[in-house]
N, C-alpha and C positions, 0 to 999 in steps of 0.2 A: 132778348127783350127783358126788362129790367120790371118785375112784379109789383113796385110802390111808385114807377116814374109817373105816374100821373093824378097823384094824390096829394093834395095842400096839408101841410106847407113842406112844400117839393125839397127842397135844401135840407131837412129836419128825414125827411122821407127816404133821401138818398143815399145819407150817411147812414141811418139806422139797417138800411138794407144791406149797403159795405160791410157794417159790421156785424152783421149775420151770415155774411158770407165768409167770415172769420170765426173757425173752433174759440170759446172761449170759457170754457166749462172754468168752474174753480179749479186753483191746481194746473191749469194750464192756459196761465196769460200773458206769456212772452211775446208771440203772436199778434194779440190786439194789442199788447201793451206797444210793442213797435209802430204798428198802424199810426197811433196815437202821433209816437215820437216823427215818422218819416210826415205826418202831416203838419205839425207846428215845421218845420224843416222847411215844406215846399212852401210854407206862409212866409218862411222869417221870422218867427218867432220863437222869444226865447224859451226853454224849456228844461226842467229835470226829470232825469228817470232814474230811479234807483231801485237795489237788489232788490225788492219788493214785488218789482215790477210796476210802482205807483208813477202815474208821471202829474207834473204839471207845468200848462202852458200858460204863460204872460202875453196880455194885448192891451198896450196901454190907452190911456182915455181916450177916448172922442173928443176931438174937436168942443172946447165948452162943456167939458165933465173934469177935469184935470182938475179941480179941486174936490173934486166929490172924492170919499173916502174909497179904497179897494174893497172890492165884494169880490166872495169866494164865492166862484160858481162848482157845485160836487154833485158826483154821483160813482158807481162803480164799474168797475169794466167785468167784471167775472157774472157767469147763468147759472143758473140751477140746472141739471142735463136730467131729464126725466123723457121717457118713449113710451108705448104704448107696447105690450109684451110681445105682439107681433109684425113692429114695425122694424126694419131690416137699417138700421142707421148707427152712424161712427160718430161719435160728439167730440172724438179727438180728428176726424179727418173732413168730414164731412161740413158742409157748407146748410143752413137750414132754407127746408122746403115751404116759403112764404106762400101763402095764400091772402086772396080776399076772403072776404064774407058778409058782404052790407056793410056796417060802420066799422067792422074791424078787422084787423091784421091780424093773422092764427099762422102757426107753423103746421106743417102736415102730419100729426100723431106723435109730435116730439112737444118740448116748453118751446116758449116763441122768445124768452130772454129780455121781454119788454122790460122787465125788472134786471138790472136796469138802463139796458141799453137806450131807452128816449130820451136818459138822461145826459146820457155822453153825448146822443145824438144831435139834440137838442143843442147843447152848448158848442157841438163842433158845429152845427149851423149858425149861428152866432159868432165862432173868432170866422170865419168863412166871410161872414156879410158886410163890407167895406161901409157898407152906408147904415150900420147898426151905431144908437143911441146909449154908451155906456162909461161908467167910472171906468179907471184899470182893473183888468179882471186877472186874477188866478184861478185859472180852469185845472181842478183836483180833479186826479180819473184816479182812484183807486182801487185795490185786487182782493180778491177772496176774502170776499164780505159774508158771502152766503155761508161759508167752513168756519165761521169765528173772528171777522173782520181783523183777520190778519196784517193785511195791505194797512191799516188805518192805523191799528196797535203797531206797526213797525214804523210809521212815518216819522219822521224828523222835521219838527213842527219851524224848524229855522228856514225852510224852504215856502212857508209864506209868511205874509208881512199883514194880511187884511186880518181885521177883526168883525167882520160880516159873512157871513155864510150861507149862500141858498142850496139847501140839496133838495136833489131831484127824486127819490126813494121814493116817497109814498102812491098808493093807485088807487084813491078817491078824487076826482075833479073835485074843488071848493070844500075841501079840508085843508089846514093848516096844521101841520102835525109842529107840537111846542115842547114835546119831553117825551121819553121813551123808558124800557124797562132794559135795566142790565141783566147779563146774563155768563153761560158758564157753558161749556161742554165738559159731560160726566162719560168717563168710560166704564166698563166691569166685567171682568173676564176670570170668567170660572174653568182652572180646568176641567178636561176630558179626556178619557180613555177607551179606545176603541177594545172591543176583545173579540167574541165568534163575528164571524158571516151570516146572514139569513136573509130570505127571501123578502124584498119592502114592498110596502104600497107606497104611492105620493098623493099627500093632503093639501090640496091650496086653497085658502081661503082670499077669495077676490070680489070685487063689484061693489067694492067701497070710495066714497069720493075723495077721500085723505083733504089734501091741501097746506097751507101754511101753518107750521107750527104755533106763530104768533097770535094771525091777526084773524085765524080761526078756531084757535082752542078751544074756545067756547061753544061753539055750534056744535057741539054733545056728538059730533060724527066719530064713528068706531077706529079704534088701531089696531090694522089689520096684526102687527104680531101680539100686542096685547090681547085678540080674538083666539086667536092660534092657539095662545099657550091656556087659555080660559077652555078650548076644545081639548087637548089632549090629555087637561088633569081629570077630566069627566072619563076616559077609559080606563078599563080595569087591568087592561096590559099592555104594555109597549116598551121598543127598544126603539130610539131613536139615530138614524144614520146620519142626517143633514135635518137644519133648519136655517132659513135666512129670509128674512122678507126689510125692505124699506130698503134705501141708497144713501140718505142725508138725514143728518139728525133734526134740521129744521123744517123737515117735511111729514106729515100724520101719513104714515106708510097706508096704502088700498090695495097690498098684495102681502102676504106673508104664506108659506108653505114648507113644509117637513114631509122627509126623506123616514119611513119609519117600518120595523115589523111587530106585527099585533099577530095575535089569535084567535081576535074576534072580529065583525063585521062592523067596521065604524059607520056605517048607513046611516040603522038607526037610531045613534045617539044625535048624527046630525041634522038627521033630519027634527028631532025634538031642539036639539040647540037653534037654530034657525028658528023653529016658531017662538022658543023660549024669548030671541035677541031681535024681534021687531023694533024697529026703531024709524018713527018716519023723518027722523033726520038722515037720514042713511039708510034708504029701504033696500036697495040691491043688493045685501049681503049675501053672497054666493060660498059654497065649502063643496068640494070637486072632491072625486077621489079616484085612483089609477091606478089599478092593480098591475100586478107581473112588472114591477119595477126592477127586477133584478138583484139577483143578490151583492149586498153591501155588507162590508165592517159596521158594527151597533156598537150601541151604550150598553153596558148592564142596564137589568129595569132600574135599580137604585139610583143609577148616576143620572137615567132617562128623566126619572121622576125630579130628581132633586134640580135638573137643569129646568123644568118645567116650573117649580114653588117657586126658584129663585124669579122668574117671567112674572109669576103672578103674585110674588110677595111688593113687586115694585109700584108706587104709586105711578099715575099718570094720568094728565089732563089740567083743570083747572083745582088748583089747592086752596085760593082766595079770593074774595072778589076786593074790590075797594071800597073804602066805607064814605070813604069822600069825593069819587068822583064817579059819578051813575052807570054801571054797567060796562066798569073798565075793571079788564082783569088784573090783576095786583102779582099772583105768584101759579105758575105751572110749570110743568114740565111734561116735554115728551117722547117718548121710547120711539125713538126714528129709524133704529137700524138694527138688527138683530141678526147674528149668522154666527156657522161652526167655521173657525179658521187658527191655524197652525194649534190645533191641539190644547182650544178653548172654545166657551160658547162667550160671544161677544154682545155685550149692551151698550148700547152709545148712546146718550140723552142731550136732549137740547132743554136745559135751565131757564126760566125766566123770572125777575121781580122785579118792580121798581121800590121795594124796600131791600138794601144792602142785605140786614141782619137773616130777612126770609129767604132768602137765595143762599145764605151761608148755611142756615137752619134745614135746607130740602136735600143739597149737598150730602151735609154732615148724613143726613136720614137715608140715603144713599150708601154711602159710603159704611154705615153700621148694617144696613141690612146686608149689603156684598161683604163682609165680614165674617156675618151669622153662617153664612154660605161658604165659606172656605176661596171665595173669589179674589180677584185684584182692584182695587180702585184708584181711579186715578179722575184729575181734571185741571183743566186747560180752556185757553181763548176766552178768558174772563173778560168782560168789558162793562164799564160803569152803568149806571140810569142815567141817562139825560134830564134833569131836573129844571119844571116850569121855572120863566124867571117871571115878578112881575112888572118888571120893567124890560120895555124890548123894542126900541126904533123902529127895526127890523121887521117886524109883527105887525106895528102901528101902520108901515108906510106897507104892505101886503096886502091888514084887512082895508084899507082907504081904496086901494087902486084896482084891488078885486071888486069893492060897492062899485065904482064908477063903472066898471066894465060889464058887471051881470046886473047893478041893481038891487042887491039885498048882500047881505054880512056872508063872509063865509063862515063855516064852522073849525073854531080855534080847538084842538084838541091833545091830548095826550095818548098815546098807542101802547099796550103789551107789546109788539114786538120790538126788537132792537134794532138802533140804526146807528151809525159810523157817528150822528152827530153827538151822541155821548162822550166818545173817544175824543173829537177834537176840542169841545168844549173842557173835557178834562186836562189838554197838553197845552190849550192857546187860551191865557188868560184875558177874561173877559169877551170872551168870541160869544156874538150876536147869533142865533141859531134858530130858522126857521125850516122843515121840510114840507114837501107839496109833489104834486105831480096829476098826472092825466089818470085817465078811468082804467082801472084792468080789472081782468076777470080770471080766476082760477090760478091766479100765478103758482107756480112749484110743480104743477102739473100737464098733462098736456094739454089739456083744454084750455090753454092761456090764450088769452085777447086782448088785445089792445083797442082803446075804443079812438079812431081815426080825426072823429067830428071832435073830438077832447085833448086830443095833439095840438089839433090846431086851436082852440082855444085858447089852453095851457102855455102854449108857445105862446100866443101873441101879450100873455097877461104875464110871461116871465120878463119878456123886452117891454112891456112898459113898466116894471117893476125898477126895469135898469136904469130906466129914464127916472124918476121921480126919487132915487134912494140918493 
C-alpha cells in the first residue's frame, strides 16, 4: 500500500512518492534523471536529456492557449541526504521511509527531499492531466543544485525557447521570491603529518539544530565544527587523530567530533564551556566524551594546535546585513564540512552575497588567511545573484491571481540563499523570473516536512497561474 495514495492532490501525491522511491541524493541522478526521461516517453512527448543529467519535457498548448507565450515550468531533481546518526539507511540504495503526521509528510529520521522534489512533482502532475489549462510548457528538471548548481551551470540554454520562468524552489506558501544572492564554494586543505601512536579519547559535540546554510544563517544557531575547534583551543594539551563533522557545505553542521590524546581530563573545561555557550537559539548543545578509544597515529601538539587556529581564524555566519532591504542577509558564509582525509585537514564553505564585489572580498579573505596557514585554496560552483527587475509581467499576473485565490497580496521578496534562477536569467536573455513554492520545515535536515494542506494549495494557484499568463 502506497503511504500518500490518499492525499489531495492525489496525481501531485503520487508522483512525489515515485520519486522517493528513487535514490536521488546529489551526485547521483542518473536514476531519477531517467524516471523523468522514460516518463515523457510513455506520454509522447518530446524531451532532452543531457550529460548533466538535466532533462526537459515539451507539452504543447492547450486547446485556446496556442498563442499565449511558453512558460518554463523548473525545479530540481537532486536531495540533500542527511540521517539521523542512528538510523541504519543507504541514500544510494534505499528508497525513503514516508510517513504522515497531521498536515505533513516526513521521512523516517532521514531529509524527506521535498526540496525539491514537489517541484518536479508538481509539474509531472500537470504534463500527466489531459484536461490541464496551459501555454506550451518546457518542463526543466535539473541536477545537483544542492553541490553548486551544476546541472543549471552546465545547461545549454538552446534547448528552450520560453522567456517565462516559474520555479518551484522556494518553502514559504505566499512568498514570491524575485532575486537571490550568488554564491561560491571555498575549499582549504592544510597538510598533515601523522608521527607516534597513543592512547585517544573521542570528543562529540551534538544536539544542535544546524539547518540551511542560506535561509538560516541568521538565526545565530551554532556550528557544530566551528564549536569543536572553539573547544579544543581551550585545552592545554592535545594530539589530534581524526576530526570531521558536517556532510554538505550548504548545511550548518549539528555534529562535529575529534578523534584525540590529551593528558588531561577534558570534563571540566566542558563542562564550564557549555555553561560559558548558552544560547537560547540553540539551547541543546551537547559535548560527549569516550574514553579507551584506542590507540591511533596523532598530530604533533604543534601541527594539532595549528590545525585548530586555522578552524578558529576562519570567519563564519552572517558578515552583512542589507542596508536596503529590512532584515535580508547581504554576505555570509559557512564552514559545512570539516574532516582529516588523504593526508590534509579539509574546510569546505559555502559563500554567499547578493553584492558581486563582497563574495569576491570574503573569498579573497579566505584564501589569505589559508595562506597564512601553509594550506591550499581553492574555489568553484560560482553562480550569479539573481537581481530584482522592476518590471516583470510575470510577477504582475502571480501577485493578481494569488489576491484572487487567498484574498490579500502575497509577499514579493528577495532571499540570501541561492537558486538556479540566477544562472538561467544570466544565459537566457531577458528571461521573466518568478520562484514560489509550498510551506516546509527544517529542510537539509531530518526533521523536514512538508506541509500537505499547502501542496494543495500551491498546486491549485500554479494551474491557475497557467491559465491567466
Amino acid at each position: 500500500m502506497r503511504v500518500l495514495e490518499n492525499i489531495e492532490p492525489k496525481k501531485v501525491f503520487w508522483y512525489f512518492e515515485e520519486l522517493c522511491s528513487v535514490p536521488h541524493g546529489s551526485g547521483d541522478t542518473k536514476r531519477i534523471s531517467d524516471y523523468c526521461v522514460e516518463f515523457a516517453k510513455s506520454h509522447g512527448f518530446d524531451f532532452s536529456q543531457d550529460e548533466h543529467n538535466n532533462v526537459v519535457i515539451r507539452k504543447p498548448a492547450s486547446k485556446g492557449f496556442e498563442d499565449r507565450p511558453t512558460v518554463i515550468l523548473q525545479g530540481h531533481l537532486d536531495m540533500v541526504c542527511e540521517k539521523d546518526a542512528d538510523v541504519d539507511f543507504d541514500f544510494s540504495a534505499d528508497g525513503l521511509n514516508l510517513m504522515i503526521d497531521g498536515d505533513f509528510v516526513t521521512a523516517k529520521g532521514t531529509t524527506l527531499g521535498g526540496d525539491d522534489g514537489i517541484a518536479v512533482a508538481m509539474a509531472l502532475a500537470i504534463l500527466d492531466d489531459k484536461n490541464a489549462k496551459h501555454p506550451a510548457l518546457e518542463v526543466l528538471f535539473t541536477t545537483d543544485e544542492e553541490t553548486g548548481m551544476y546541472g543549471a551551470d552546465g545547461l545549454d540554454p538552446s534547448l528552450l525557447t520560453g522567456k517565462i520562468l516559474i520555479n518551484a524552489d522556494s518553502e514559504d506558501e505566499g512568498v514570491l521570491t524575485v532575486g537571490c544572492a550568488g554564491g561560491a564554494r571555498a575549499e582549504i586543505a592544510l597538510p598533515i603529518d601523522f608521527t607516534e601512536e597513543k592512547e585517544t579519547v573521542k570528543i562529540t559535540v551534538s544536539g544542535l539544530i544546524g539547518g540551511h546554510s542560506g535561509v538560516e544563517i541568521h538565526k545565530n544557531r551554532y556550528n557544530a565544527n566551528k564549536i569543536l575547534a572553539e573547544l579544543l583551543s581551550g585545552l592545554p594539551h592535545f594530539n589530534l587523530a581524526d576530526i570531521r563533522g558536517g556532510a554538505k557545505d550548504n548545511v550548518i553542521p549539528n555534529r562535529s567530533e575529534c578523534i584525540l590524546s590529551t593528558d588531561c581530563d577534558p570534563r571540566p573545561i566542558i563542562e564550564k564551556f557549555i555553561k560559558e555557550h548558552k544560547n537560547e537559539n540553540d539551547p541543546n548543545l551537547k559535548i560527549t566524551v569516550e574514553e579507551n578509544n584506542g590507540f591511533l597515529p596523532v598530530l604533533s601538539e604543534e601541527n594539532s594546535r595549528n590545525a585548530v587556529k586555522l578552524v578558529c581564524a576562519f570567519p563564519n555566519g552572517v558578515q552583512k546585513m542589507s542596508e536596503e532591504i529590512p532584515n535580508l542577509v547581504q554576505t555570509s558564509l559557512n564552514l559545512g564540512v570539516l574532516k582529516f582525509e588523504n593526508g590534509k585537514l579539509t574546510c569546505t564553505f559555502s559563500v554567499r552575497s547578493s553584492v558581486n564585489n563582497e563574495k569576491t572580498e570574503l573569498l579573497a579573505e579566505l584564501k589569505s588567511i589559508a595562506q597564512n596557514f601553509g594550506a591550499e585554496y581553492s574555489d568553484h560552483g560560482h553562480y550569479p545573484a539573481w537581481e530584482y527587475r522592476k518590471e516583470s509581467p510575470l510577477r504582475d499576473t502571480m501577485v493578481k491571481v494569488f489576491e484572487k485565490l487567498y484574498g490579500k497580496k502575497p509577499v514579493v521578496d528577495v532571499i540570501h540563499a541561492g537558486l538556479e534562477c540566477g544562472l538561467f536569467c544570466d544565459k537566457i536573455e531577458g528571461l521573466d523570473a518568478v520562484s514560489f513554492g509550498p510551506d516546509m520545515q527544517d529542510i537539509h535536515t531530518s526533521r523536514e516536512k512538508l506541509s500537505i494542506s499547502s501542496v494543495e494549495r500551491t498546486y491549485s494557484y500554479l494551474c491557475e497561474i497557467l491559465k491567466e499568463i
